[in-house]
C-alpha positions as CSV (number, residue, x, y, z in Angstrom):
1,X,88.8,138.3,157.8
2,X,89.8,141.3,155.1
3,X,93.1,140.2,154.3
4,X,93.9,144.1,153.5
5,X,93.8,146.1,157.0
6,X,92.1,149.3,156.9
7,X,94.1,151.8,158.7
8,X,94.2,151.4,162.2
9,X,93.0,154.0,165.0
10,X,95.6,156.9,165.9
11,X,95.0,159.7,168.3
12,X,92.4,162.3,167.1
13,X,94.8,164.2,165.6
14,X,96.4,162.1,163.8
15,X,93.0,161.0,162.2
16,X,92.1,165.1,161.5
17,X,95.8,165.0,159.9
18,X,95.4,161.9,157.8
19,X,91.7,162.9,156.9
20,X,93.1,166.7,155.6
21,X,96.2,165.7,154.3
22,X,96.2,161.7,152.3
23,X,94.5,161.3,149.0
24,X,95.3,158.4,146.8
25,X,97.7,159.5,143.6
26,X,99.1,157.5,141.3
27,X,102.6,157.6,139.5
28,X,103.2,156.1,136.0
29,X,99.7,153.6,136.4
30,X,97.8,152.4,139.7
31,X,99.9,153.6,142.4
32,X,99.9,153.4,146.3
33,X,98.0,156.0,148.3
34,X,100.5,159.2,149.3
35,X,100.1,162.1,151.1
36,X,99.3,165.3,149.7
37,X,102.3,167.2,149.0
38,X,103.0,170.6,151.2
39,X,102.8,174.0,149.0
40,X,105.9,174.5,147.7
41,X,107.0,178.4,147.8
42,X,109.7,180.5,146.3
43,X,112.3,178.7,147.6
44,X,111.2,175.1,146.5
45,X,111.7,177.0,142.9
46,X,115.3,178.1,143.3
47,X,118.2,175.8,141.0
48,X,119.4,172.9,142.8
49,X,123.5,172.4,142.9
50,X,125.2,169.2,141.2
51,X,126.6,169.2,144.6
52,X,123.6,168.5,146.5
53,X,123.0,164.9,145.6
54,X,122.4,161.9,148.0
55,X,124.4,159.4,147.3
56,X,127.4,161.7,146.5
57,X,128.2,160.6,143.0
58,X,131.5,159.4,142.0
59,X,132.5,162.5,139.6
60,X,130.5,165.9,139.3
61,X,131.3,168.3,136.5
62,X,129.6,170.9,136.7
63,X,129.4,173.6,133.7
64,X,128.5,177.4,134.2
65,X,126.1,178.8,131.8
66,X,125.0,175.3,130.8
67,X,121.5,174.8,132.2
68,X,118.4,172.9,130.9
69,X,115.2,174.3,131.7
70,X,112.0,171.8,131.0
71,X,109.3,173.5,128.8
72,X,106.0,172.7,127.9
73,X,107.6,171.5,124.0
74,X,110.0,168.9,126.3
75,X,109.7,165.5,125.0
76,X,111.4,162.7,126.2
77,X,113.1,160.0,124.2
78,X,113.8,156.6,124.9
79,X,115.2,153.0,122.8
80,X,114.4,149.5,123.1
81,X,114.9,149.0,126.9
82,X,113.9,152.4,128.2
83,X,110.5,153.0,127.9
84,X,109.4,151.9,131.3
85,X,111.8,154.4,132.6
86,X,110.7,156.9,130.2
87,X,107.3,156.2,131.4
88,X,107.7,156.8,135.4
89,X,109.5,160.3,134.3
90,X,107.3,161.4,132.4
91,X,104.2,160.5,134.9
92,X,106.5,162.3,137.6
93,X,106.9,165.1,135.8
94,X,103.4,165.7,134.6
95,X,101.7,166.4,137.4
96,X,103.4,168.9,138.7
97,X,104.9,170.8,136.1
98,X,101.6,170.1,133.5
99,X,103.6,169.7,130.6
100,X,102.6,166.8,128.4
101,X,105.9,165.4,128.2
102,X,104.8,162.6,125.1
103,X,107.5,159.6,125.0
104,X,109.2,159.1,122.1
105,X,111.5,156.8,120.5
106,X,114.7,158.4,120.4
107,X,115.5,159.3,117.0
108,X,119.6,158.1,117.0
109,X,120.9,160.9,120.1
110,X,118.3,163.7,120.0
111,X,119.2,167.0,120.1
112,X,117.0,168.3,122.7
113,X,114.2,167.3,125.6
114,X,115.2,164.3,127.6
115,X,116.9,161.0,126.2
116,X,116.9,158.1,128.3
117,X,119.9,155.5,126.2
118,X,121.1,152.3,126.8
119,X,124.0,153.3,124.6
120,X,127.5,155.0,124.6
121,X,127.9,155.3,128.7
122,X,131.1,155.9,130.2
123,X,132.4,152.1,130.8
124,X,132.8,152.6,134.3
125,X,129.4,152.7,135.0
126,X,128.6,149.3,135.0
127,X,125.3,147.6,135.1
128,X,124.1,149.5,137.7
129,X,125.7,153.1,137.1
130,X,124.7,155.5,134.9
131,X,126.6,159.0,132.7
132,X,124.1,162.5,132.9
133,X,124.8,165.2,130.9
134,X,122.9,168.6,131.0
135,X,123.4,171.1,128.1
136,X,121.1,174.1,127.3
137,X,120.0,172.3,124.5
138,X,119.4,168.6,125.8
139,X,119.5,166.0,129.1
140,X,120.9,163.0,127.9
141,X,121.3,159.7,130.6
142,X,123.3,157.1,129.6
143,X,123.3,153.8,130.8
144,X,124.2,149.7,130.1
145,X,121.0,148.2,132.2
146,X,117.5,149.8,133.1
147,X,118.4,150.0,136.1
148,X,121.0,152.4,135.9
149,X,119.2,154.7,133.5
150,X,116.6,154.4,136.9
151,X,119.6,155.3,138.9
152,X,120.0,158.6,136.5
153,X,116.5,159.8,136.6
154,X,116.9,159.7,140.4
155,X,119.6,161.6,140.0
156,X,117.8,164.0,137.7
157,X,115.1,164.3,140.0
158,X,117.2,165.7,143.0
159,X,118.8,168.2,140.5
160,X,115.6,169.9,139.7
161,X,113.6,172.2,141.8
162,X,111.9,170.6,144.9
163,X,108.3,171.5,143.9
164,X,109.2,168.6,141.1
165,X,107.8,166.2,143.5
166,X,104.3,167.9,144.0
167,X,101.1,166.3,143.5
168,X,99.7,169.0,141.7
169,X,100.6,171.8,138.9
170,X,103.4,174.3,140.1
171,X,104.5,177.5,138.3
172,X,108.5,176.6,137.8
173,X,110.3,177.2,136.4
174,X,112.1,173.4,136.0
175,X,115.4,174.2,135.6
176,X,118.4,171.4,136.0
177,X,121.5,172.7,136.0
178,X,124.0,172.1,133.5
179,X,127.4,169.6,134.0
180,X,128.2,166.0,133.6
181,X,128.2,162.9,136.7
182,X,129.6,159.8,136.1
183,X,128.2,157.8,139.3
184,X,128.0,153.9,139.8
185,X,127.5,151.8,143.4
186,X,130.5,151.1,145.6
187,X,128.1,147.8,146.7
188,X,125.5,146.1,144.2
189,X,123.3,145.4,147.2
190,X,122.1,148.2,148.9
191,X,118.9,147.5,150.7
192,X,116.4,148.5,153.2
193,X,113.9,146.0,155.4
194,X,110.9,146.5,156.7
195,X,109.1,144.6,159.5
196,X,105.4,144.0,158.6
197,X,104.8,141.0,161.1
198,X,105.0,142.6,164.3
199,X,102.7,145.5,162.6
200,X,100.9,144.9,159.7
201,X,101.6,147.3,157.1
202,X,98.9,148.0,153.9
203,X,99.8,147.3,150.4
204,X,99.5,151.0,149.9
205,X,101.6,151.8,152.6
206,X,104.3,149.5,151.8
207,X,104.5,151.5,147.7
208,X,105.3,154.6,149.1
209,X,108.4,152.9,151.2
210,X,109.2,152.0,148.1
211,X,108.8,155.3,146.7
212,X,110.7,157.0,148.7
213,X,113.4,154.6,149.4
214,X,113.9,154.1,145.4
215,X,115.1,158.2,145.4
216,X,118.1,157.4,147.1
217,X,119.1,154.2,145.1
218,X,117.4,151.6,147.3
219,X,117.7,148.6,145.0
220,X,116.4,145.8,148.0
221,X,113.5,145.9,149.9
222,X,113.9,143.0,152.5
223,X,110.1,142.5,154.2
224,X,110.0,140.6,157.2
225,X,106.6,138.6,156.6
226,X,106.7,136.0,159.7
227,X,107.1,136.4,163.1
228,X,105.7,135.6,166.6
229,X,103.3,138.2,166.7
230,X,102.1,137.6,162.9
231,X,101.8,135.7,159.9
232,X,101.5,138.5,156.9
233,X,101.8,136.0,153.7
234,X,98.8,133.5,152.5
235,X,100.3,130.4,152.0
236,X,97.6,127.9,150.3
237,X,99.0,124.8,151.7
238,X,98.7,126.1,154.9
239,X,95.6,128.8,155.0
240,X,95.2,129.1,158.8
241,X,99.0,130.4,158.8
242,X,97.5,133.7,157.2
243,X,94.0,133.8,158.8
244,X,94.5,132.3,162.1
245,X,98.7,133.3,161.9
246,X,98.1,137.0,160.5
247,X,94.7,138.1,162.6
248,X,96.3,140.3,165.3
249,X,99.8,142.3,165.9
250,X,101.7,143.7,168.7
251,X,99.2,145.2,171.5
252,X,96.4,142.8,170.9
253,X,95.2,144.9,167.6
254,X,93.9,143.4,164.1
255,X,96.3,142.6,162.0
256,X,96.0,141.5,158.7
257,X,97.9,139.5,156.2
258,X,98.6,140.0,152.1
259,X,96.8,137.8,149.6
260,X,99.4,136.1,147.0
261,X,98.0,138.6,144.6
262,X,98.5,141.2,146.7
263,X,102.1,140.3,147.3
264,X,102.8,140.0,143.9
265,X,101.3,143.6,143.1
266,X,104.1,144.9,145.6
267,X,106.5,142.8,143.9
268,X,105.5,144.2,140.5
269,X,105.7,147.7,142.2
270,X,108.8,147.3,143.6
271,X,110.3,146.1,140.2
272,X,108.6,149.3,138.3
273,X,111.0,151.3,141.0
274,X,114.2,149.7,140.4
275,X,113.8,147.4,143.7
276,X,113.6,144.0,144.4
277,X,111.9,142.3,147.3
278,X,113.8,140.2,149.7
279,X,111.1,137.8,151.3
280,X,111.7,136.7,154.8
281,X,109.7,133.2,156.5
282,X,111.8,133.5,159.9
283,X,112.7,130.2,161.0
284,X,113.0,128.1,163.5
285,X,112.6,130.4,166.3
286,X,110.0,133.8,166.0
287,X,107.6,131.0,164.5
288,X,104.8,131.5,167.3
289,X,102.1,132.4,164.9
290,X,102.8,129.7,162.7
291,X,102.7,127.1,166.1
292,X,99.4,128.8,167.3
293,X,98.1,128.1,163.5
294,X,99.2,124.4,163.4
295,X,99.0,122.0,166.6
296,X,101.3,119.7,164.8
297,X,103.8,121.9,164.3
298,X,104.7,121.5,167.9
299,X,106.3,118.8,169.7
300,X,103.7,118.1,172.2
301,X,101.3,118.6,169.8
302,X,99.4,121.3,171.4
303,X,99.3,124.4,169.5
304,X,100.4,127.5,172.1
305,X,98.1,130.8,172.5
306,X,98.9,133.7,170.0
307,X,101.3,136.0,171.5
308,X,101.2,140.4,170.8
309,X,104.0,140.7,173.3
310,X,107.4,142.3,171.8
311,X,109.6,139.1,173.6
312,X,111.6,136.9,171.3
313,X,113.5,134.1,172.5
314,X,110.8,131.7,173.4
315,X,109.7,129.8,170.0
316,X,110.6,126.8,168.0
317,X,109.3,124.5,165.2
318,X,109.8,120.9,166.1
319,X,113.1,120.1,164.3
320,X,112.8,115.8,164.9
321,X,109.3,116.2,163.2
322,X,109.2,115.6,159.6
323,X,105.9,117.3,159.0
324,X,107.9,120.3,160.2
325,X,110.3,119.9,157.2
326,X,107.1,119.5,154.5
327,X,105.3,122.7,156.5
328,X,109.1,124.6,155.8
329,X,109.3,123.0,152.1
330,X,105.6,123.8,151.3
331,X,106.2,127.7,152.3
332,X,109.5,128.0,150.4
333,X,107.9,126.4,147.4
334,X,105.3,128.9,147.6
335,X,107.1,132.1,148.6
336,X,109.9,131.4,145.7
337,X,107.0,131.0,143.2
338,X,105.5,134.1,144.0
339,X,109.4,136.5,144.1
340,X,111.1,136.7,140.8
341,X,114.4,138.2,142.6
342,X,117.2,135.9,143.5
343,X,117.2,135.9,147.5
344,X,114.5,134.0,149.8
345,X,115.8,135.2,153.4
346,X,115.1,132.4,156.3
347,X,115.4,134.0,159.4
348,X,117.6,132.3,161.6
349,X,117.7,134.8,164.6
350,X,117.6,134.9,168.8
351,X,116.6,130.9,168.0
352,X,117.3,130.4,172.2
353,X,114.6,127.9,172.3
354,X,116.1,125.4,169.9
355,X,119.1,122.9,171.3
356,X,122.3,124.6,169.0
357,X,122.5,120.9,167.5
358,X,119.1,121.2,166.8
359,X,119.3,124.4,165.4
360,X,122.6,122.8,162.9
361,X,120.2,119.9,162.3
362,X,117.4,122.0,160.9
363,X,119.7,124.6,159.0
364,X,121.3,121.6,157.3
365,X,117.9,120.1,156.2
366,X,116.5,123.8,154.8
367,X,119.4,125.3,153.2
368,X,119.0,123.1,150.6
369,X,115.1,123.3,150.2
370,X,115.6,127.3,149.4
371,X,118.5,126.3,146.7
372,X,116.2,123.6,144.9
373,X,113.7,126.2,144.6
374,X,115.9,128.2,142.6
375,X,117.0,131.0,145.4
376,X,120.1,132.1,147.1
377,X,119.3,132.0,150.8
378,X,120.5,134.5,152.6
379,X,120.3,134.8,156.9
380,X,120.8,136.7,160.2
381,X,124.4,136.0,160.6
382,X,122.8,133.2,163.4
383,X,123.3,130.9,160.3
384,X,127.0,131.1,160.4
385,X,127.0,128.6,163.2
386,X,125.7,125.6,160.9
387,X,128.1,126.2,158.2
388,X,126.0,127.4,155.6
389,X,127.5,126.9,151.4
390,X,129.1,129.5,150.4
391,X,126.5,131.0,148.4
392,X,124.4,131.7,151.4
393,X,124.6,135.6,152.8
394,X,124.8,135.9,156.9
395,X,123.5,139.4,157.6
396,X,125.5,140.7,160.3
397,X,123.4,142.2,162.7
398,X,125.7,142.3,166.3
399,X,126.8,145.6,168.0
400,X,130.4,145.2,167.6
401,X,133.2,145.3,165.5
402,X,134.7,141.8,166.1
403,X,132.3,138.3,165.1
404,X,134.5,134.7,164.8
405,X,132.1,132.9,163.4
406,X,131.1,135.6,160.3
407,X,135.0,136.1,160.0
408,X,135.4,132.6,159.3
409,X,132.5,132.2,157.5
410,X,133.7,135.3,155.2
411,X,137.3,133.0,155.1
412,X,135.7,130.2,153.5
413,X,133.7,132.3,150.8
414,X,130.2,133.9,152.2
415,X,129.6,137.2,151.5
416,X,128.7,139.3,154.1
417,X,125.4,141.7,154.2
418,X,126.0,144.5,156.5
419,X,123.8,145.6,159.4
420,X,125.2,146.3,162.8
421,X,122.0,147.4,165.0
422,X,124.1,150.5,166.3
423,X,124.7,152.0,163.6
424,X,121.6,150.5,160.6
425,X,118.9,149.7,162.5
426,X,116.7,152.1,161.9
427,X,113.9,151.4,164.9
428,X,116.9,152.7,167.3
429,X,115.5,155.9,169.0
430,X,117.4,159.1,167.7
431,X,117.8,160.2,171.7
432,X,116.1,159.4,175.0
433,X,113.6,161.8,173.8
434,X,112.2,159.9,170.8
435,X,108.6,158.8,171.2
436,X,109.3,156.1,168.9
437,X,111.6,153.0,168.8
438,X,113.8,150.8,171.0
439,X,117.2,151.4,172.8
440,X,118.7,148.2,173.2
441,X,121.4,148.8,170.6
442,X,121.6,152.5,171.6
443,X,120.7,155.9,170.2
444,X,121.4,156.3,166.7
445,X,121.6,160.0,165.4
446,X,121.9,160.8,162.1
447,X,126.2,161.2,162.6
448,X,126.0,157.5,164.1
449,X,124.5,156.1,161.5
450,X,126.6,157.9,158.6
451,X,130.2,157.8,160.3
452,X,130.9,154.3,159.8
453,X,132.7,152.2,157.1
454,X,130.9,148.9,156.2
455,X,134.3,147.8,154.4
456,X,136.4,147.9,157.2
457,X,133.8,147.9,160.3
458,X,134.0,144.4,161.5
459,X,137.3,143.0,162.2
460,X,138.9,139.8,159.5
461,X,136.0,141.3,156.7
462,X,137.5,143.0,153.9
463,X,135.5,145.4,151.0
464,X,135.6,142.6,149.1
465,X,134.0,140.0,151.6
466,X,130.8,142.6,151.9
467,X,127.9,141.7,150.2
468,X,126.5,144.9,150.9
469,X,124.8,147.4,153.5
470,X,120.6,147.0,154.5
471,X,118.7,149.4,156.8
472,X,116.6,147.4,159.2
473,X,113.7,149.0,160.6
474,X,111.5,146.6,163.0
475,X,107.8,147.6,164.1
476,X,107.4,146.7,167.4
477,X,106.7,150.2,168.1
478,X,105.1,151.8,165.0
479,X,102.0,151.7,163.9
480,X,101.5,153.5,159.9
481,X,103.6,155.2,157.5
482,X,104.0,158.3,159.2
483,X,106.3,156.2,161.7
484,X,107.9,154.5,159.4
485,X,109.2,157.9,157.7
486,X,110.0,159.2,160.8
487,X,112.1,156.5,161.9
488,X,113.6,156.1,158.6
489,X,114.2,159.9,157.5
490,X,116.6,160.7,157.8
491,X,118.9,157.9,158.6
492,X,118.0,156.0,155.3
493,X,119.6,158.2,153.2
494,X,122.7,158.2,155.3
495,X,122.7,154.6,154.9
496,X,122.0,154.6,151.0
497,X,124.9,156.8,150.5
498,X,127.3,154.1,152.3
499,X,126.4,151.6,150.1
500,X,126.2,153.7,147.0
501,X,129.3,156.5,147.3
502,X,133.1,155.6,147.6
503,X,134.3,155.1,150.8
504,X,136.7,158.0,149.8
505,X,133.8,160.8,149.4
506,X,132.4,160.2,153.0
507,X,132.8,163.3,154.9
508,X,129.9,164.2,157.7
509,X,130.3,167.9,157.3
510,X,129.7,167.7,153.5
511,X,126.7,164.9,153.9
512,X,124.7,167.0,156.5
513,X,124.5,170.1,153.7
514,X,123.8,167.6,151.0
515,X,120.9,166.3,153.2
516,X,119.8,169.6,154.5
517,X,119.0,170.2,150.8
518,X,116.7,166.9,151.1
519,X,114.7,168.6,153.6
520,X,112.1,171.1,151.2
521,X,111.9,168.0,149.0
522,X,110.0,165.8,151.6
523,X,108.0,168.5,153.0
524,X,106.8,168.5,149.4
525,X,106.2,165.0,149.4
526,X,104.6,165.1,153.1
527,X,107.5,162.7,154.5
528,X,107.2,163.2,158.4
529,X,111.1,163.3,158.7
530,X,113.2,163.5,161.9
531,X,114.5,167.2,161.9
532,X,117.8,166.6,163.9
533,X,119.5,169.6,165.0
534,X,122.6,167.7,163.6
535,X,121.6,168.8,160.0
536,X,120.9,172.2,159.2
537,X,117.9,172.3,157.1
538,X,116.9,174.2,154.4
539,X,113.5,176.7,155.3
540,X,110.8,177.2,152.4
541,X,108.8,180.3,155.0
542,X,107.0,182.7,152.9
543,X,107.5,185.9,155.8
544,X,110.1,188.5,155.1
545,X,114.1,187.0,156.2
546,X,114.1,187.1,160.0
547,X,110.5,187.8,160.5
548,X,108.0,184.9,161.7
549,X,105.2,185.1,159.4
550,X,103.5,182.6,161.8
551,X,101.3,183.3,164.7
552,X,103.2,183.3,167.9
553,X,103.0,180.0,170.3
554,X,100.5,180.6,172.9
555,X,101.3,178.4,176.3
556,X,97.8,178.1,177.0
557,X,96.3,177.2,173.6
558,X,95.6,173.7,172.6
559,X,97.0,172.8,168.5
560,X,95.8,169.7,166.4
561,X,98.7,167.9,163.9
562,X,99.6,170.3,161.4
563,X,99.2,173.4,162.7
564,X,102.2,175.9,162.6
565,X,103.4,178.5,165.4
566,X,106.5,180.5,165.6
567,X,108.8,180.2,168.7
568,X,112.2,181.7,169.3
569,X,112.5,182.8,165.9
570,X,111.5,179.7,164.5
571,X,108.6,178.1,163.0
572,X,107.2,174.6,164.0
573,X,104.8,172.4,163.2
574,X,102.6,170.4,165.6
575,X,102.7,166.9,164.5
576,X,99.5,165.5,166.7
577,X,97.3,167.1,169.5
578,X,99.3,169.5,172.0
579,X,98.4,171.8,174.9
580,X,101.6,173.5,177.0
581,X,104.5,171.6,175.2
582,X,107.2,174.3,174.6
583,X,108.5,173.9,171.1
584,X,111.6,173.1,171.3
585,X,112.0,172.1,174.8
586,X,112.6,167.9,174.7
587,X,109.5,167.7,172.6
588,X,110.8,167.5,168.9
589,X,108.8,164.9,168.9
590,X,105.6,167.0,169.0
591,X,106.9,169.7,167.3
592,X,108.5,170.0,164.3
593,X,111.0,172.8,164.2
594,X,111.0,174.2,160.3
595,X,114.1,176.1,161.0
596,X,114.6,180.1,161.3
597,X,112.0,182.6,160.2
């Protein structure tokens, strides 16, 4: 089998959109395949506000008359440290501005272009925070670690124009607009999962998560590579886990599985954007692949059929085995040789099928297999019931505000990762509407899943008991990238910002106009976000104010993904094949409503 999946079947469409609108780009070296960017017009162009960045910083200053504008003479600087940032910049900002951009070592604090220094920040900022300073003359980040100079340039990104993020040359003009931000994280984990056992997702598909979830300070990516329907990691001990394990997904479909070369490419990526991956083997129950790959996994010794059903529940390794406890040690072993970053992540979820002594019994055997590999183990908050060491993270994932056994666990010393599936998950429809997702936690619009406090939102956990806040978005439901941006756009960023901003900047009202400004950005960068009609997005239409340049919706005309009609004043976008669907009228999900003419 061809452990990378080609792209799998969508409607015809969706294959005319994909055909007409992907090409494979690259961003500072060998980069994932993206989607061509949307024409940016007139009003890509205009100067961004200090004001519009998500996160919210911790301290804006901005400073009339003191904007930067980015020439074709702009060179950017960097020290000893810096260069790989200075790199990415600069192979962002080439392609669509044309500029040449040369890095250069900084020569002491350089009086103009861009300077990327690991020197003289504001002390506040920490090792993940980051001082940005705009003058006429110069942009200047400052930072302690790399990864708060990557922080910055993020930053910088947002404040120029949205035609910045264009695949190809733009007119300009770049201009950033002048002030100082101090800005740091209120968590140092903020981090966003993604499911790639139930679907299989391609290498290439995976880097742009990456790259877009790295724009809004992202710094985890937590992939979920084991499951019942799917076994996405090759494991050489155990090869039939990946070819036998990883063959098909959810709805019977081929699935596929990454090579450990492959795996440690997206690691590498990941890195390169400021992120590190999280790598979850789900354990002991959601193991069915792994029991369909292995006879003797199982206590009866006879290995069970392999399951594309979305039903959990139902699975178990065989905790009185021992060669269950040398298959769990041989996959740690592996897994924690192949992920540089600090956290293996074991599962530990909806385990019904395994006794709860059992289910102590085998906790208490693999806890420590993850620590003598080196790795903080972190769980679904499942794992509080065996009284994990206090170095282990439960990641609470329940639906309300009160948990005894994470309290207490918190008490004793865990650290508690943030998730509650109301308000994070991020495979919750938006409405009844939604075409894509689940319900069992409830709809989750974009208010839902910004109005909450992760410091204070379960009962007995304090601010400082919080590990941090994650995004989870499971695939039971979605099938490529455009799905996953859908799903996660723009909820992600409303999550980001929890993790990242004071809990004292948080204000709805204000958030929805900062993320209204995100909107031209990603129809630059072809993300196929969610446009709720809770945020009031920003337009780029090239017709005359209050006039639909647009050809009027006809009720009897059929549309193919990506063609554009004005309705009611509006223009929209058909986002697959359509015939009679009123825009507007409970199908956002085949339109897309670009706002007022």
């Amino acid at each position: 089998m061809n452990p990378i999946k080609r792209p799998r079947a969508r409607s015809r469409s969706k294959q005319l959109l994909v055909v007409l609108s992907s090409l494979v780009l690259s961003v500072g070296g060998a980069g994932p395949a993206v989607h061509a960017s949307v024409r940016p017009t007139a009003a890509a162009a205009q100067v961004a506000s200090m004001q519009d960045v998500v996160p919210v910083p911790v301290k804006v200053e901005p400073a009339t008359g003191a904007d930067h504008t980015i020439t074709s003479d702009t060179a950017i600087y960097t020290q000893t440290g810096s260069a790989g940032v200075g790199d990415y910049l600069a192979a962002l900002l080439r392609r669509s501005t044309g500029y040449p951009l040369p890095v250069k070592t900084a020569p002491g604090t350089p009086a103009d272009g861009i300077s990327l220094l690991l020197t003289g920040a504001d002390p506040s900022v920490g090792d993940q925070g980051y001082q940005l300073d705009v003058t006429t003359a110069a942009v200047v980040v400052r930072a302690n670690k790399p990864a708060g100079l990557f922080a910055g340039v993020q930053t910088l990104r947002q404040l120029l124009p949205a035609a910045v993020e264009s695949t190809s040359t733009q007119p300009g003009p770049w201009v950033i607009p002048g002030g100082r931000i101090v800005d740091y994280p209120r968590f140092a984990y903020r981090g966003s999962h993604l499911d790639v056992a139930r679907h299989f997702f391609t290498v290439d598909e995976v880097k742009r998560y990456v790259d877009e979830i790295s724009l809004y300070k992202v710094n985890y990516l937590h992939l979920h590579l084991t499951d019942d329907q799917g076994w996405r990691i090759q494991i050489n001990s155990w090869p039939r886990l990946a070819t036998y394990g990883g063959e098909l997904e959810v709805g019977g479909t081929p699935g596929g599985y990454y090579t450990q070369d492959q795996y440690r490419d997206i690691v590498a990526y990941a890195q390169s954007r400021g992120i590190t991956v999280v790598p979850e083997i789900d354990m002991p129950g959601h193991t069915n692949a792994a029991l369909a790959s292995y006879a003797e996994l199982n206590c009866n010794n006879t290995a069970p059929p392999r399951r594309t059903d979305i039903e959990v529940g139902y699975s178990s390794l065989c905790i009185s085995k021992d060669v269950t406890y040398k298959f769990v040690a041989d996959v740690i072993r592996e897994v924690a040789a192949l992920t540089p970053g600090p956290y293996l992540h074991i599962g530990g979820d909806e385990a019904s099928a395994t006794p709860q002594q059992d289910y102590i019994t085998f906790l208490n055997k693999v806890l420590p297999l993850v620590q003598q590999q080196g790795k903080i183990a972190m769980g679904w908050h499942d794992i509080v019931n065996a009284t994990p060491p206090t170095s282990a993270v439960p990641q609470y994932w329940g639906t309300e505000t009160s948990h005894g056994g994470v309290q207490a666990a918190a008490k004793r010393g865990n650290k508690i990762l943030m998730s509650p599936a109301n308000k994070s998950y991020l495979d919750m429809k938006y409405n009844s509407s939604t075409r894509l997702g689940l319900s069992w936690a409830g709809f989750i619009e974009v208010q839902t899943a910004y109005e909450w406090n992760p410091g204070s939102h379960l009962s007995g956990v304090t601010e400082s008991q919080v590990f941090g806040v994650e995004a989870p978005l499971w695939s039971e439901t979605l099938l490529n990238i455009d799905d996953i941006e859908f799903m996660a756009f723009p909820r992600l960023p409303a999550i980001a910002e929890l993790g990242w901003s004071p809990q004292s900047t948080h204000n709805w009202n204000a958030f929805r106009q900062r993320l209204a400004a995100q909107g031209p950005r990603w129809q630059v960068m072809g993300v196929d976000f969610y446009r709720s009609s809770q945020v009031p997005w920003k337009t780029d239409n090239p017709g005359p104010p209050g006039k639909c340049s647009e050809s009027a919706w006809d009720p009897s005309a059929t549309y193919t993904g990506g063609q554009k009609v004005s309705y009611n004043d509006h223009t929209w976008t058909a986002r697959w094949w359509t015939h009679g669907d009123t825009p507007g009228n409970n199908s956002q999900d085949v339109w897309t409503d670009n706002g007022p003419c």
